[in-house]
N, C-alpha and C positions, 0 to 999 in steps of 0.2 A: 504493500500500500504506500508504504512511502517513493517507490520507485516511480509508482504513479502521478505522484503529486508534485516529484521532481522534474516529472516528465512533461506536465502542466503546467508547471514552471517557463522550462524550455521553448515550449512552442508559445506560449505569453510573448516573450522574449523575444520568438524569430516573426514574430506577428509586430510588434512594436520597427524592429527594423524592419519589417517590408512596407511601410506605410500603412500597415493596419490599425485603425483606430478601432481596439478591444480592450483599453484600461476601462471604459466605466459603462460598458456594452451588459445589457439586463441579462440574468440570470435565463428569461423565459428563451431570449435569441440566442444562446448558447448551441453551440452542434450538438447531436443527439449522442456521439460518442465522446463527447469530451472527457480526458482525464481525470479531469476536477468531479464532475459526476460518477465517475466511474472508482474513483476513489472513496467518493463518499459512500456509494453502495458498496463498496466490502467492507468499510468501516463500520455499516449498520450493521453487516452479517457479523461482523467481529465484534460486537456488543454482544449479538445474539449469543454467541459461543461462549464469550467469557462469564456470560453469566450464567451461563446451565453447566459451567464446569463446577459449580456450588453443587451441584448431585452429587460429581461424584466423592465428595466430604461424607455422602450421610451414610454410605456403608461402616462409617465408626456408630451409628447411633442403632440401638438393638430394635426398632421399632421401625424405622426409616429404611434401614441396611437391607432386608430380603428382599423388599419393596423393588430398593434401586439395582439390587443382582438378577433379582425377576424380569426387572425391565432391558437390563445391558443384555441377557440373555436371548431376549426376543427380537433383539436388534434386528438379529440374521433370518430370523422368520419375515421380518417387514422388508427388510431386502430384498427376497426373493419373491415376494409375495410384487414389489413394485418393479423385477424383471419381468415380469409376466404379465402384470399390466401395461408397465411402458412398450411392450412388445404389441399387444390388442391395438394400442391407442395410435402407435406410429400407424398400424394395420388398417384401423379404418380410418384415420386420416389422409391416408395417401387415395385409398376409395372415395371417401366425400369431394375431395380436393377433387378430383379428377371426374366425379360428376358433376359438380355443384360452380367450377371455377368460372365458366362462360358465363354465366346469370349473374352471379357476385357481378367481374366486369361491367355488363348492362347497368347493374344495379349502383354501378362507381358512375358511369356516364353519367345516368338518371340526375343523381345529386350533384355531376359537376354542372348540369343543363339547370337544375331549379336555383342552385346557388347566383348562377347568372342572373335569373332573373329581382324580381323586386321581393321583398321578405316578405313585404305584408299581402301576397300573390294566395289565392286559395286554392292552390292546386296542388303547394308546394307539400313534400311531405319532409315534414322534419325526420322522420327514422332512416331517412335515405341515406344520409350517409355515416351511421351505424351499423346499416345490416348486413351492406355490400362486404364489409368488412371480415364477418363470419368467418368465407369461406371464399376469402381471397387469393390464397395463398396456403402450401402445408402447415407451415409456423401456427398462423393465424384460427386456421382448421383443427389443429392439435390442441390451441387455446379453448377452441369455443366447445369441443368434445371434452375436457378436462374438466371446463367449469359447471359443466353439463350435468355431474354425478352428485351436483350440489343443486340441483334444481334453478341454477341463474341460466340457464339457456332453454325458451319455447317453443315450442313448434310454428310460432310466427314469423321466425327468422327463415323458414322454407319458401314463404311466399317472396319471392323472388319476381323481377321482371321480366317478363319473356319464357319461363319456366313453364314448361307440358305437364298435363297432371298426370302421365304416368312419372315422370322423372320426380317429382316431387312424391309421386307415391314410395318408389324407389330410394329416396334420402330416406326419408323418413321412416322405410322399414328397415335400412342397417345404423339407422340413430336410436331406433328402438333396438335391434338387436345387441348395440355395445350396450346399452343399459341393461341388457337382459347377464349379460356376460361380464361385465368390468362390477353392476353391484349383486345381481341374486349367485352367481359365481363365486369370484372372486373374492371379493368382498365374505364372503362367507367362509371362503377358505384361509379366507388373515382371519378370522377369529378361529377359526376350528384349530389352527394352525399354534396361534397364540396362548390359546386356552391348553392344548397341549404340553407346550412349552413350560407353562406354569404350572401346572399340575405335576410336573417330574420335579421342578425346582424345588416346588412348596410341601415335597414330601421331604428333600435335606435338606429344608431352608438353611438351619441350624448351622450344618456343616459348612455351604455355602457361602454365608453370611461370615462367620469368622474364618473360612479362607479370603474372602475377600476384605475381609479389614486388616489380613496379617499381612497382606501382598501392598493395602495401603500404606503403612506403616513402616513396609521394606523398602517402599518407595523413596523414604525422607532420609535415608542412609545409604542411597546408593551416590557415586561419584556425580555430582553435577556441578551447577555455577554456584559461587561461593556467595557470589552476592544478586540480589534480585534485578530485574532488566529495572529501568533502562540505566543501572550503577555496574553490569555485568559486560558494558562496550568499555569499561575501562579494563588494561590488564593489570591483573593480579600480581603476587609474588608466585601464587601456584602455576598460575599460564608461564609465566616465564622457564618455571621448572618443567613444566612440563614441553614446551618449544624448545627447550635445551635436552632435554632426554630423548623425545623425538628424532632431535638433528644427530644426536649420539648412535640410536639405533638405524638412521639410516646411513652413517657412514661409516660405523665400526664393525656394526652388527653384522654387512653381508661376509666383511671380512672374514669373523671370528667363524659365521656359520660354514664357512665356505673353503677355510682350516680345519673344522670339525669333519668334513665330509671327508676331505681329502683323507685326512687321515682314518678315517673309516673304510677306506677303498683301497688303503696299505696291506700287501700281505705279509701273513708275517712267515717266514723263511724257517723252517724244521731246520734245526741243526743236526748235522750227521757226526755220529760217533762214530771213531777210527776204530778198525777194526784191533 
């Protein structure tokens, strides 16, 4: 993140020498992949993380602890459960896309042709240029079947301009088919899945639980930074020692091993008794 924001930096900078006036250019006119934006979202993400790494503290507490071993456990059930639907979803994405994309189009025209004209026109339809959107593109397609298992996508996004009503029959029975399959499916097998998983766990909670608090525990004694970020970009007295024992075993060491070999590979000579 910060490589980012130095990076933002930079291009600031080669925009000022080009004669670009972007020192007090609004937030909204910004490029869509700017740096500065793009920093700031992994910054949000890097909130999100830092603060749910406070779970994994509660494997010390007897009450909290099986809880949070139950849950790191099922990790790998939800995983797999979201290969197999990212797999569904890519699947009928690239099918709706590919029936649905010419209509969207029309439907992009439609709203550039009313946006021409006057606002307060009665003909205009304001969801024009919303709906085109759907199933513009795979990306877009992927988006709107995603949001879809949450109930924010209607079957009025079908009505399209220029759309046949078998084609629109046709959307509409493999929009219903992923619903049939991504929740009465699916969806059923991350719990079957899940409920499993904890049913094994919450028969050793016990065991579970204080392996997992002794491995917490073994964690705070194993070799790391002596001091916390960001007092750990200074170097230490131990970095130093350790960058000197380093530079030691990379220039002594091949040596010493490489005399040991040698002489491993000496034979050693029988001495013959004179008769």
């Amino acid at each position: 993140m910060p490589n980012v924001r130095f990076r933002s930096c930079l291009q600031h900078q080669r925009e000022l020498k080009g004669g670009l006036v972007a020192l007090n250019l609004a937030r909204e006119d910004w490029d869509t992949w700017d740096p500065m934006l793009i920093a700031e979202g992994l910054f949000a993400a890097a909130n999100i993380f830092s603060s749910l790494k406070l779970v994994y503290i509660f494997s010390v507490n007897p009450y909290l602890g099986p809880l949070q071993v139950s849950l790191s456990r099922m990790v790998m059930d939800i995983l797999k459960f979201f290969f197999l639907y990212i797999l569904v979803l890519f699947a009928f994405s690239c099918g709706m896309n590919q029936l649905l994309w010419y209509y969207a189009d029309l439907e992009r025209t439609a709203c550039v042709d009313q946006q021409a004209k006057a606002f307060n026109s009665s003909t205009a339809d304001p969801d024009a240029c919303f709906v085109w959107r759907r199933f513009s593109n795979l990306f877009e397609t992927s988006q709107t079947i995603f949001w879809a298992i949450f109930g924010l996508i209607d079957l009025d996004n079908f009505e399209l301009k220029g759309i046949k009503s078998f084609t629109r029959f046709w959307g509409m029975l493999m929009f219903g088919t992923y619903h049939v399959i991504a929740i009465v499916v699916l969806l059923n097998l991350l719990i079957a899945m899940m409920n499993h998983s904890y049913q094994l766990i919450f028969e050793k909670a016990d065991v579970e639980w204080k392996f997992a608090r002794s491995k917490l525990w073994i964690s705070y004694f194993e070799e790391g930074g002596t001091v916390p970020p960001p007092f750990n970009i200074i170097p230490t007295p131990k970095t130093i020692y350790y960058i000197l024992r380093w530079l030691y075993r990379k220039m002594c060491g091949k040596t010493q091993a490489a005399k040991k070999q040698h002489m491993q590979t000496i034979r050693v000579r029988p001495l013959s008794l004179a008769p």
